[in-house]
C-alpha angles and dihedrals in degrees: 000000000000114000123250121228145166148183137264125176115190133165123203103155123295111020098217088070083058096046094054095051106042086047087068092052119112111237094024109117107177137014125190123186115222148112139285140159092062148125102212122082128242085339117183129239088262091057105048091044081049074070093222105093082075081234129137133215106252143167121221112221126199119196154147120266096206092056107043115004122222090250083056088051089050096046085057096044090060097050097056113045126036111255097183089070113093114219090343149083118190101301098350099096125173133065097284075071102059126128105251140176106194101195119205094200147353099284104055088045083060091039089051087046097053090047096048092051095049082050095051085043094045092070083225089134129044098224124030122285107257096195112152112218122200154159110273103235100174130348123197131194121252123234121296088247097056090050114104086002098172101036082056105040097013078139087058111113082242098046091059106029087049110017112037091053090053087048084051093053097049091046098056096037096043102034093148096052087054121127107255 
């Protein structure tokens, strides 16, 4: 019996710190880096970090619903970035930063709606989450370097002050929807 997958873009921060912890999740089978939410076509990493292409900066997940649903991916997305920080994340500052659901259909866009509001009415933030859903328009992939970033420079200053602290935060918070 053939697999069942589908798609989900999001965008909190860099999207190497993304990348790493959705590559740990069971029932994700793929995860590209890129850009979306933006007006300007097929743009480059320099320009997106420039802040004026309207992009952020996303990952592109590619999973099995049967596995690990959309609402799971999103209960994950909002542990482990901060959504109450307007074009920024920590040090990451600009629009390509901005906290981001890119819904492929109606459903997810429900789905994303019902789950924002549980986490404004949680008090798990302080200030209210600030996570701009929309419709994905285009993604496009990021550069071939900036695929697979911290499997490939976990040893890199960033890769252990930011993202090793979010994958230990997943780890510890999401221990059952963990990779075997």
């Amino acid at each position: 019996m053939p697999t069942t997958t589908t798609q989900a873009t999001l965008g909190g921060g860099c999207f190497w710190c993304l990348e790493a912890v959705y590559q740990e999740v069971a029932g994700v089978q793929r995860v590209v880096s890129g850009y979306a939410g933006g007006h300007v076509e097929d743009p480059s990493y320099r320009a997106v970090c420039q802040g004026t292409t309207g992009h952020a900066e996303v990952v592109q997940i590619t999973y099995d619903p049967e596995v690990i649903t959309f609402r799971e991916l999103l209960e994950i997305f909002f542990v482990i970035h901060d959504p109450t920080q307007r074009n920024r994340q920590g040090n990451d500052v600009g629009p390509q930063y901005r906290s981001i659901i890119l819904y492929h259909n109606d459903e997810q866009k429900a789905i994303a709606k019902e789950v924002m509001e549980e986490v404004n009415a949680s008090g798990a933030y302080d200030a209210p989450i600030v996570t701009e859903l929309t419709r994905l328009d285009t993604f496009y992939p990021a550069e071939t370097t900036h695929q697979d970033y911290y499997q490939n420079n976990a040893w890199q200053p960033y890769c252990q002050v930011v993202i090793k602290p979010k994958l230990r935060k997943f780890r510890e918070t999401f221990t059952a929807k963990q990779k075997a």
